[in-house]
C-alpha positions as CSV (number, residue, x, y, z in Angstrom):
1,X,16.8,21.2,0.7
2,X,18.1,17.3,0.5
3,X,14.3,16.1,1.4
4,X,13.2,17.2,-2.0
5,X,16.0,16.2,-4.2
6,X,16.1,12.5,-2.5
7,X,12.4,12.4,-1.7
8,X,11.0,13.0,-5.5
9,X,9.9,9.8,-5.9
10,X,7.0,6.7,-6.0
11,X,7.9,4.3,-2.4
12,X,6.4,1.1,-3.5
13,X,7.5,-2.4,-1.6
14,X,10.7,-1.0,0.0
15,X,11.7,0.8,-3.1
16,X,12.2,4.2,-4.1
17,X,11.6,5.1,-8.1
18,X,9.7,7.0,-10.6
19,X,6.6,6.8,-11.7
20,X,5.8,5.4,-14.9
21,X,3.3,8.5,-15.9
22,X,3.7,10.4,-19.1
23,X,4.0,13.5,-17.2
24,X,5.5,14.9,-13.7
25,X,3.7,16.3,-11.3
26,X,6.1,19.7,-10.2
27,X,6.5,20.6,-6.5
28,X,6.0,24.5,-6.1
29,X,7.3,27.2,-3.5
30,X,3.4,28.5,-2.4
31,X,5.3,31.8,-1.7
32,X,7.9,32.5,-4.2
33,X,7.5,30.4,-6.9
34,X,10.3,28.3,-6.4
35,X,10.8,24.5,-8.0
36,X,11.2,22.9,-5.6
37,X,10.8,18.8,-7.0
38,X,9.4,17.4,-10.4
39,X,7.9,13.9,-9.6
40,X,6.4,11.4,-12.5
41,X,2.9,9.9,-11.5
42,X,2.3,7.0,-10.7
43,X,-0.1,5.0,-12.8
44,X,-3.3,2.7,-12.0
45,X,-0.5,-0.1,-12.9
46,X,1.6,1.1,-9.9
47,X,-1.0,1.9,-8.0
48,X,-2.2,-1.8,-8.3
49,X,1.5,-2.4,-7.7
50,X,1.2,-0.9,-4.2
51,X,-1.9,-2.4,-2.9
52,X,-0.5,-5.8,-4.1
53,X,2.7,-5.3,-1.8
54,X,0.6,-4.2,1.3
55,X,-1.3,-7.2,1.1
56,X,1.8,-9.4,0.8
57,X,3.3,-8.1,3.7
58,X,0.1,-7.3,5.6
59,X,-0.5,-10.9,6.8
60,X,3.0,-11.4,8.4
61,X,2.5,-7.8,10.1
62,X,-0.4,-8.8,11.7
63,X,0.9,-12.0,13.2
64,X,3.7,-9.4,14.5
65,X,3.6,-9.3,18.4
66,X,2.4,-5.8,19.1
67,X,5.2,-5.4,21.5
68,X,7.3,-5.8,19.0
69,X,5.4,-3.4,16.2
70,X,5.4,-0.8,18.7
71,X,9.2,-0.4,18.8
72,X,8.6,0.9,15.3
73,X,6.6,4.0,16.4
74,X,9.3,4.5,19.3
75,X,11.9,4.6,16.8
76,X,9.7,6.9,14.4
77,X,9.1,9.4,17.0
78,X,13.2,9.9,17.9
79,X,13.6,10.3,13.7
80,X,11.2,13.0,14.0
81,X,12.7,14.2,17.2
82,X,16.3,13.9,15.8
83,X,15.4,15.8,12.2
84,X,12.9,18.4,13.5
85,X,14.4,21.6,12.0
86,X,14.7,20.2,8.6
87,X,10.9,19.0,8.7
88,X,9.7,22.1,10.2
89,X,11.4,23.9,6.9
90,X,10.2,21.4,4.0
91,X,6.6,22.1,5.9
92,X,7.1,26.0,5.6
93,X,8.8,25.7,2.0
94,X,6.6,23.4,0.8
95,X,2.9,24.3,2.0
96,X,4.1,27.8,3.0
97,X,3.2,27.3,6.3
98,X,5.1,29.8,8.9
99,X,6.8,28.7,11.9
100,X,4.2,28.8,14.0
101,X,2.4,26.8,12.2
102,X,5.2,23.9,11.6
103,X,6.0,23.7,15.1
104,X,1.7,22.9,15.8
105,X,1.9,20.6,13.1
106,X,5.5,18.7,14.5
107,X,3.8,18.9,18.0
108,X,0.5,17.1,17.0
109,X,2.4,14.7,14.5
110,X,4.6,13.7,17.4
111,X,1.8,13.3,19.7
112,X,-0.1,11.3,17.6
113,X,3.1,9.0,17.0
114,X,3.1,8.5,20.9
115,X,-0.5,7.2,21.2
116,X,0.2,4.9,18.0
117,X,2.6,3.2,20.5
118,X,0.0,2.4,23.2
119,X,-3.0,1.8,20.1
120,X,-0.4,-1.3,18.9
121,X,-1.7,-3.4,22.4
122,X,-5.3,-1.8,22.6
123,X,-7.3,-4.2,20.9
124,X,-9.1,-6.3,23.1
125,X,-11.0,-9.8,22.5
126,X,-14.1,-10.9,24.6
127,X,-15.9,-14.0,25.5
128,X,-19.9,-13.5,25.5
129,X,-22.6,-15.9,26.5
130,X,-24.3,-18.6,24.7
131,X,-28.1,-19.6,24.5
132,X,-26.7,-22.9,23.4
133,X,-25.2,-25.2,26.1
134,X,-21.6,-25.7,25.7
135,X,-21.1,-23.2,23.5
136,X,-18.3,-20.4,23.8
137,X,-18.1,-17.3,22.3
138,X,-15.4,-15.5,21.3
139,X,-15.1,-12.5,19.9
140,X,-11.5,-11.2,18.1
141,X,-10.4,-7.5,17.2
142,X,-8.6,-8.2,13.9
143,X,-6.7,-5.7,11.7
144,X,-9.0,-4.8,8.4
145,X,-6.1,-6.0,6.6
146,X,-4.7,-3.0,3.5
147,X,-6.1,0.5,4.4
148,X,-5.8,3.7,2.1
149,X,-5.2,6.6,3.3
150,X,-5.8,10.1,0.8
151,X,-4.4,13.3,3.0
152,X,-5.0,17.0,2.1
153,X,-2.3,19.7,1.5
154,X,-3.3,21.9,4.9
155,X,-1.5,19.7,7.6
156,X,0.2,16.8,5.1
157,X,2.5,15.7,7.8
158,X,0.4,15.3,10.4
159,X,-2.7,14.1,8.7
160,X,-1.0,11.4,7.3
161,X,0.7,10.6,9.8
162,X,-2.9,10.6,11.8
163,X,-4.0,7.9,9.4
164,X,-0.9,5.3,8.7
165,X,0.3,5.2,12.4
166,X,-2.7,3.7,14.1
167,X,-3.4,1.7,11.4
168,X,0.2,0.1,10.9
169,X,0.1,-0.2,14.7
170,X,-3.3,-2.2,14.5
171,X,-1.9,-4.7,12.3
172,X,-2.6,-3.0,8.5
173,X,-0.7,-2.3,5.8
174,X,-1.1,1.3,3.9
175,X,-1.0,2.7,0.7
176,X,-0.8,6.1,0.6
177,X,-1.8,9.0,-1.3
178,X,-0.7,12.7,-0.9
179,X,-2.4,15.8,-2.0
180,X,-0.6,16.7,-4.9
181,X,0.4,20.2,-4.0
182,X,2.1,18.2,-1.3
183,X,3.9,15.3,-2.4
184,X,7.2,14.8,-0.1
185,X,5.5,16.4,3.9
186,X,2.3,14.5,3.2
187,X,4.2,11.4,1.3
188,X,7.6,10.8,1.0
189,X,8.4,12.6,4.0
190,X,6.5,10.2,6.0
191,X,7.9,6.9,4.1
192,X,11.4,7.9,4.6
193,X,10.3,8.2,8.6
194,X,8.9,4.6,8.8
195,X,11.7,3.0,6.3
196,X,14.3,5.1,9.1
197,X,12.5,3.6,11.8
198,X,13.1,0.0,10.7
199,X,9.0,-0.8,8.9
200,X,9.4,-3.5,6.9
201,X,8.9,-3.3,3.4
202,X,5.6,-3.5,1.7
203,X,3.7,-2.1,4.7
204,X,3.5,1.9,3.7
205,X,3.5,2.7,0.0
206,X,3.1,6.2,-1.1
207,X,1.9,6.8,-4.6
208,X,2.4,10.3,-6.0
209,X,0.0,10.9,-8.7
210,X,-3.5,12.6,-9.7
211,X,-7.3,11.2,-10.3
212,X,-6.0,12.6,-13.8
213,X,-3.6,10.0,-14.1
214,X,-5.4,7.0,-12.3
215,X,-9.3,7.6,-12.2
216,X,-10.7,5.9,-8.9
217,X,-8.4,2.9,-8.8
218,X,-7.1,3.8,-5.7
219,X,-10.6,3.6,-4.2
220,X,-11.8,1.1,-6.6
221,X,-8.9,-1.2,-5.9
222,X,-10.2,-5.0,-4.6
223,X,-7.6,-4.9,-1.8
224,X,-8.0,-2.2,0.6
225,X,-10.8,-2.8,3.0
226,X,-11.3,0.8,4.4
227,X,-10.4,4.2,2.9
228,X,-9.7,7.5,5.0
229,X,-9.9,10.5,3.4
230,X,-9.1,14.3,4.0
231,X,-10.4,16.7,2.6
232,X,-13.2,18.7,0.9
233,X,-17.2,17.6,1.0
234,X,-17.5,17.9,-2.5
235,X,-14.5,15.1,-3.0
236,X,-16.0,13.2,0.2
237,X,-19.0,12.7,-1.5
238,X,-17.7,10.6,-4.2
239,X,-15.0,9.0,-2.0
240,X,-17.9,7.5,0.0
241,X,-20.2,7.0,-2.7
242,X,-17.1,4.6,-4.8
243,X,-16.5,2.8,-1.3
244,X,-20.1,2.0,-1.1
245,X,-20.2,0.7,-4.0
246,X,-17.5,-1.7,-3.5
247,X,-18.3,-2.8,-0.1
248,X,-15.6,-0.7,1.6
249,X,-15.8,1.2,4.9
250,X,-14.9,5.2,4.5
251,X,-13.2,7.2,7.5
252,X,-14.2,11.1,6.4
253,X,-12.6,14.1,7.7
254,X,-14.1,16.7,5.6
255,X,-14.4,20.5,5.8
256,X,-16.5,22.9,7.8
257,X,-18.4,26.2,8.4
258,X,-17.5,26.5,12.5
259,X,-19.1,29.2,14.4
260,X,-17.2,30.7,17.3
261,X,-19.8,32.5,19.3
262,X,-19.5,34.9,22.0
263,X,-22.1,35.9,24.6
264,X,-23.2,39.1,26.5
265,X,-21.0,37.4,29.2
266,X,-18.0,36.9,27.7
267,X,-14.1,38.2,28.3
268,X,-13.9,40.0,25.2
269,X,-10.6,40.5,24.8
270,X,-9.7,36.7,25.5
271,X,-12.4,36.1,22.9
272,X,-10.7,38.3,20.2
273,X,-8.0,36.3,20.5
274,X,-9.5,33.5,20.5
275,X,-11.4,34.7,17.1
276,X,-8.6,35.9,15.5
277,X,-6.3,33.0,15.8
278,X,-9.1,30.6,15.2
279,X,-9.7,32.3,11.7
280,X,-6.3,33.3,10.2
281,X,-4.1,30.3,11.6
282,X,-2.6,28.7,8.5
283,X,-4.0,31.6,6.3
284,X,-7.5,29.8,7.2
285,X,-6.7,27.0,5.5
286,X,-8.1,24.8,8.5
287,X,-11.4,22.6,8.4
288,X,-11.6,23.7,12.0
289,X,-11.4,27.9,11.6
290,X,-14.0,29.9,13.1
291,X,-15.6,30.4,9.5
292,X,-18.3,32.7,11.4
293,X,-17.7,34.5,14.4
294,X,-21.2,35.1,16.2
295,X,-21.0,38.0,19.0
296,X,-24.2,38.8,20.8
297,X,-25.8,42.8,20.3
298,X,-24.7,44.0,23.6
299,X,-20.9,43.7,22.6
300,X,-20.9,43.2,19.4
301,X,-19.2,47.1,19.0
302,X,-16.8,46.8,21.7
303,X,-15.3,43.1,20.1
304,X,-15.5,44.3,16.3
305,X,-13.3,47.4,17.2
306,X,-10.7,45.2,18.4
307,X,-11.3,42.5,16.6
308,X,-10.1,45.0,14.1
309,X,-7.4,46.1,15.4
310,X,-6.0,42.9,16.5
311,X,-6.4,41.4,12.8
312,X,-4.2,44.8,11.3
313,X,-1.1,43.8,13.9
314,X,-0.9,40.3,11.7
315,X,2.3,40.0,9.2
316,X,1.4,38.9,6.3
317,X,4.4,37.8,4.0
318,X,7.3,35.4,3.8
319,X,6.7,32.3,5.9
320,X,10.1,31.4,6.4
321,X,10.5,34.7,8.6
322,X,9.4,34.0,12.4
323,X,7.7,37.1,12.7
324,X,4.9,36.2,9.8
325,X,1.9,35.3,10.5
326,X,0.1,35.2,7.3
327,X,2.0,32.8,4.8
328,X,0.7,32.5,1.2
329,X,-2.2,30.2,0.2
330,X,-1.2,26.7,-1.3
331,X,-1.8,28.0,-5.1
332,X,-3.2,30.3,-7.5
333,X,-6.7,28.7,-7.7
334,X,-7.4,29.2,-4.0
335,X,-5.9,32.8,-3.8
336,X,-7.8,33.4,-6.9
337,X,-11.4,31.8,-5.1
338,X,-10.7,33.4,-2.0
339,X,-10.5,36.8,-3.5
340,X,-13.5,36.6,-5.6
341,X,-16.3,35.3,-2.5
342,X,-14.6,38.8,-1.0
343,X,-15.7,40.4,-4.1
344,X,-19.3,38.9,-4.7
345,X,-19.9,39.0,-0.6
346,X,-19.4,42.7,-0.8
347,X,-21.3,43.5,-4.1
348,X,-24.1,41.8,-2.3
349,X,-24.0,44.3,0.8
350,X,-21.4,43.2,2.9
351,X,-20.1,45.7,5.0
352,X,-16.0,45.9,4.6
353,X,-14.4,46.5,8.0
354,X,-10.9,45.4,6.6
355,X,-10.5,44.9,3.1
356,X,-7.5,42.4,2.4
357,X,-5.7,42.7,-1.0
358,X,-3.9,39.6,-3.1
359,X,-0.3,39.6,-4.0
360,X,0.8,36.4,-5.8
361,X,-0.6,33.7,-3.6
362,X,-0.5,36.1,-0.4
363,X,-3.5,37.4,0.5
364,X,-4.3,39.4,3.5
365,X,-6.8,39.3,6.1
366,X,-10.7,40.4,5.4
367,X,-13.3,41.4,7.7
368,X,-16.6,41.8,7.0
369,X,-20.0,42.2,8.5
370,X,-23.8,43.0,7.9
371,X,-23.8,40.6,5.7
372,X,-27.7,39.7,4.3
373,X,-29.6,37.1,5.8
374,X,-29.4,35.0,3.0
375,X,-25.7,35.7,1.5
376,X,-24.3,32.4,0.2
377,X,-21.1,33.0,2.1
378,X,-22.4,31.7,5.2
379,X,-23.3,28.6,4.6
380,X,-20.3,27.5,2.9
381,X,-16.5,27.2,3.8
382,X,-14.1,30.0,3.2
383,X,-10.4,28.4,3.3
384,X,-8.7,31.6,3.5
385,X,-8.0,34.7,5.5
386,X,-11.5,35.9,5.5
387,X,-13.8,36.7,8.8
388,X,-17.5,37.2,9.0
389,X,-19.1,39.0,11.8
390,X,-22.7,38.6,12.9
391,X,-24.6,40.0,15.8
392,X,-27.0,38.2,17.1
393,X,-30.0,38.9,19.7
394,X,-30.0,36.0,22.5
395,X,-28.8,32.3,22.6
396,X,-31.6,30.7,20.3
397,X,-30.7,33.0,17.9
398,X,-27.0,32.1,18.1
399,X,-28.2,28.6,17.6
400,X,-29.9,28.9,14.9
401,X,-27.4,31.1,13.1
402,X,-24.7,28.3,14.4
403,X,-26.8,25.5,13.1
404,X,-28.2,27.3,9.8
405,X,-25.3,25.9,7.4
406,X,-24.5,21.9,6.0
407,X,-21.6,21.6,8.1
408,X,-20.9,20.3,11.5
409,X,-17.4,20.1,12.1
410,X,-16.2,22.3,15.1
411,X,-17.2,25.2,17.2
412,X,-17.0,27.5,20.2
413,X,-18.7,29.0,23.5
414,X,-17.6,31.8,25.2
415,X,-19.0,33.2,28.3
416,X,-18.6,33.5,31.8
417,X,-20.4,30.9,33.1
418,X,-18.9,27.5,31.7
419,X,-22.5,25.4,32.6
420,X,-24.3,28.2,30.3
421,X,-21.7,27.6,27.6
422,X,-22.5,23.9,27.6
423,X,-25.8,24.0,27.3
424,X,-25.5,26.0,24.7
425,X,-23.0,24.0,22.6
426,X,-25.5,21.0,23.3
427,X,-27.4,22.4,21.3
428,X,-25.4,22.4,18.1
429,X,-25.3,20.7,15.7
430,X,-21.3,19.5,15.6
431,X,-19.1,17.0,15.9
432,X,-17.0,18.9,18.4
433,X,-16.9,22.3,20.1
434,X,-14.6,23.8,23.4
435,X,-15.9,26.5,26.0
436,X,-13.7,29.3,26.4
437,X,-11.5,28.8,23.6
438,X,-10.7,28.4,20.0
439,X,-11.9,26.4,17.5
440,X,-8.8,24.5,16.1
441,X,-7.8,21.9,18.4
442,X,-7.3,18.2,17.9
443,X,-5.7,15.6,20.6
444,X,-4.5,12.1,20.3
445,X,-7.5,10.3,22.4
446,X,-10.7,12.5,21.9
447,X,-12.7,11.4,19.2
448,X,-12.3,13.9,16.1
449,X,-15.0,14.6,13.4
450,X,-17.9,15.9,12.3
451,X,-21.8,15.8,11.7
452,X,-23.7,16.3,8.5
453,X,-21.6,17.3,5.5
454,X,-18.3,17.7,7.9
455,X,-17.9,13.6,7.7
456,X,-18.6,10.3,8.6
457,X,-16.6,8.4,11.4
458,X,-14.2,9.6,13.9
459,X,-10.3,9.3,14.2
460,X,-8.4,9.2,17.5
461,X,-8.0,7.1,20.4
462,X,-10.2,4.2,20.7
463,X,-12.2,5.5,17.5
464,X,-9.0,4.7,15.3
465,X,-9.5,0.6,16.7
466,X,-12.5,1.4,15.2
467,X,-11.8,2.9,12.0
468,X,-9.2,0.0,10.9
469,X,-9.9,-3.1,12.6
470,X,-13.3,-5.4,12.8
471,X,-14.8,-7.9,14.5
472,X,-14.8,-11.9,14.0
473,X,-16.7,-14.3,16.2
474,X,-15.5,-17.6,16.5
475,X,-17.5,-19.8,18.8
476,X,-16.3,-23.2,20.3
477,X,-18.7,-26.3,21.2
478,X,-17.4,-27.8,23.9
479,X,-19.7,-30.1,23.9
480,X,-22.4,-31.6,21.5
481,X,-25.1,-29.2,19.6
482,X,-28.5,-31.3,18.5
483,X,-29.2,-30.5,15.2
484,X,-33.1,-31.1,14.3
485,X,-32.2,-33.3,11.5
C-alpha cells in the first residue's frame, strides 16, 4: 500500500525524512506477518528538533483568526472523506483491525474533525468585577502554546486525531508521538492529512521513535506546556509523575476494568448483544470493553446460555475479510499475556464456558465464570477476547462488585426501568456509564474519561478548551489606584 512506502518517515517543520537513530523501528502485518514499513527513530536531538519548530510557528498560529484556522479542519475532513477506502485498509493492515472496526474508527475520527471546526471560535473572554474603583477585569482564553500528544496502537487514527485537532484549532502547535506498533495510522497518516489540508509548517510534528531511543525527553522537553497521553495506567503513572515534576499539565486517557451489569429486569437478549459486542469489539483491545459482565441470579442461566452461543457465531481470522469479527491482537506479547491470565484464571478455579485457543497473534474468544472472590483477574484489565461472568444477588451487590477494582473508566445498566438504571449507575464509581447499552461509546461533545486509576482530565467538547488552553487576567485602571506608600 503507497501510505506505507511514502509515509515511512520522521515529519518535522514541513519536512519529511529519516530519523537519525542507529536502528529502525519495523512496521508489522498484526495478522500475517507481513513487512509492511522499516522507519529509523528519531532521536532526543530530533525530538528537540520538533518541539523547537512548534514553538516557532506556534505564536503566528495563534494570532491566526480562527475563522480562518478553521478552514483547515474543513479541508482535513474532505481528505479524509476523499481517501476513506485507502485509510480504512492501512487501519486493518496495520493494527489488524477488521472492517467493522475501521469504519467506527473513520466515523469517530471524522466526527471529531467536525467539532474541531466549531472548537477553533469557542474560546470565550470575560470581564469580572473589581473591588477596586476603576478597575476592569479581563479575563482571556489563550492557547497553552506547544502540546504533546503520545496515542496508543488500539484506535491510532482517531485518538490522535482526538488530541492534535482541538488543540491546533485552539491556537497550539503539536508534536506528536505514535505508539510504535503504529507508526503511519497513528502518525504519518495524520501529518500527511494536515500538510494535504494546507497546516502550515511547524504546527504538527510526528516523531517516530521509542522511550528506548529517547528516555523522557519528549515529556521532559522545556517547551510543551501540556502532555496528553493514551494508554496504559502503569505508563500513565510515570507520564504524570515527569509532568509534575516539570510544571506541566497532563490530559490522561488510561485503561479500565468496565462492568456491564444486567438486572432481574433486563431484555436479555438485547443485553447479550450488548455484552458481546462490548467485550470482543477490536479483539477487546478497548479501554472501554465490558471487562466484567455482572448479571443478577435470577437470569444469570438464561443470559450465559446465549451469551454462549452468541460469542461461538463470531469469525475469528483474517481482518481484511468483511465477514471477521475477531482480527488478530497487535503482537506476540499481548497474544502471549492474554493467553496466559486464561491459563492462571482457570488453574485457580475458573469455570471454562468457552475455552479460546491462540494461533499466531489470533486468539479466539474466552468465557469464563465462577471465578473466586478474590481471583486477580477481576481487578485488572484484560485487553483481549476474554469475558468474565459473575452472578450477583441484588443491586448493592452489583455495586460493590462494579466498584471493587482501581479503575473507573466506563460502564453499563440494563434494566427495564431507565430511573432504576440511573440510580444505580450513580452509584459507581466511573467516569462514564450508558443505560441500556454498551459500554464503548465516545462522542465529540460529552466529556470523556475516567475516575481513579482510568485518568485524570477529560477530552471532548468544552473539556478540550480546557485541556489546551489557560487563563490570563489582564486588568485595566481606568482611573487612579492609591497606593499606601
Amino acid at each position: 500500500m503507497s501510505f506505507f512506502t511514502d509515509l515511512a518517515h520522521q515529519y518535522i517543520d514541513g519536512e519529511w525524512r529519516p530519523g537519525s537513530g542507529s536502528w529502525d523501528i519495523i512496521d508489522f502485518n498484526p495478522y500475517d506477518g507481513e513487512k509492511l514499513a522499516s522507519i529509523p527513530v528519531a532521536t532526543a536531538d530530533e525530538v528537540n528538533q520538533a518541539y523547537r519548530a512548534a514553538e516557532r510557528a506556534q505564536r503566528k498560529w495563534a494570532a491566526t483568526n480562527p475563522y480562518t484556522r478553521r478552514l483547515v479542519f474543513e479541508r482535513a475532513l474532505r481528505i479524509i472523506e476523499d481517501r476513506e477506502q485507502e485509510i480504512a485498509e492501512t487501519i486493518i493492515a496495520e493494527l489488524g483491525g477488521t472492517h467493522l472496526k475501521a469504519g467506527f474508527e473513520l466515523h469517530l475520527a471524522k466526527e471529531f474533525l467536525r467539532e474541531a471546526i466549531h472548537l477553533a471560535l469557542r474560546p470565550e473572554g470575560r470581564i469580572l468585577p473589581s473591588p477596586v474603583d476603576g478597575k476592569e477585569n479581563r479575563v482571556y482564553r489563550v492557547p497553552v502554546g506547544v502540546v504533546g500528544v503520545i496515542s496508543p496502537f488500539n484506535f491510532p487514527f482517531l485518538l490522535s486525531i482526538k488530541s492534535v485537532a482541538p488543540a491546533l484549532a485552539l491556537g497550539n502547535a503539536v508534536v506528536l508521538k505514535p505508539h510504535q506498533n503504529t507508526p503511519i495510522c497513528g502518525g504519518s497518516l495524520v501529518a500527511k492529512v494536515f500538510e494535504d489540508a494546507g497546516l502550515p509548517a511547524g504546527l504538527l510534528n510526528v516523531v517516530i521513535t521509542d522511550i528506548a531511543e529517547i528516555g523522557d525527553a519528549l515529556i521532559e522537553h522545556p517547551v510543551p506546556k501540556a502532555i496528553s497521553f493514551t494508554g496504559s495506567d502503569r505508563v500513565g503513572r510515570h507520564v504524570a509523575t515527569v509532568c509534575a515534576a516539570n510544571f506541566k499539565h497532563a490530559i490522561l486517557e488510561l485503561g479500565g476494568n468496565s462492568a456491564l451489569i444486567v438486572l432481574d429486569d433486563a431484555d436479555v437478549d438485547y443485553a447479550v448483544d450488548a455484552a458481546v459486542f462490548s467485550r470482543y469489539v477490536h479483539q477487546g483491545q478497548v479501554c472501554m470493553a465490558a471487562n466484567r459482565i455482572l448479571v443478577d441470579r435470577s437470569v444469570e442461566k438464561e443470559f450465559t446460555e446465549k451469551f454462549v452461543a452468541k460469542v461461538k457465531t463470531l469469525k475469528v481470522g483474517d481482518p481484511a475479510d468483511p465477514q471477521t469479527h475477531i482480527g488478530p491482537l497487535i503482537n506476540s506479547s499481548q497474544a502471549e499475556a492474554v493467553s496466559s491470565v486464561v491459563d492462571q484464571t482457570v488453574e485457580a478455579g475458573a469455570t471454562v464456558l468457552l475455552r479460546g485457543t491462540a494461533e499466531g497473534n489470533l486468539v479466539s474468544p474466552s468465557v469464563l465464570t465462577g471465578l473466586p472472590a478474590d481471583s486477580p483477574v477481576l481487578s485488572q484489565e484484560i485487553f483481549g477476547p476474554v469475558a468474565l461472568i459473575i452472578a450477583f444477588d441484588g443491586e448493592d451487590e452489583a455495586v460493590r462488585i462494579a466498584n471493587d477494582t482501581p479503575y473507573g473508566l466506563s460502564g453499563a445498566v440494563h434494566t427495564g426501568d431507565v430511573e432504576r438504571g440511573v440510580r444505580l449507575a450513580k452509584r459507581i464509581d466511573t467516569g462514564m456509564i450508558h443505560i441500556n447499552d454498551g459500554t464503548v461509546h465516545d462522542e465529540p461533545i460529552v466529556p470523556f474519561g475516567g475516575e481513579k486509576h482510568s485518568g485524570i482530565g477529560r477530552l471532548n467538547g468544552d473539556s478540550m478548551v480546557d485541556a489546551f488552553t489557560t487563563q490570563k487576567w489582564i486588568s485595566v485602571q481606568h482611573g487612579r489606584s492609591q497606593f499606601p506608600f
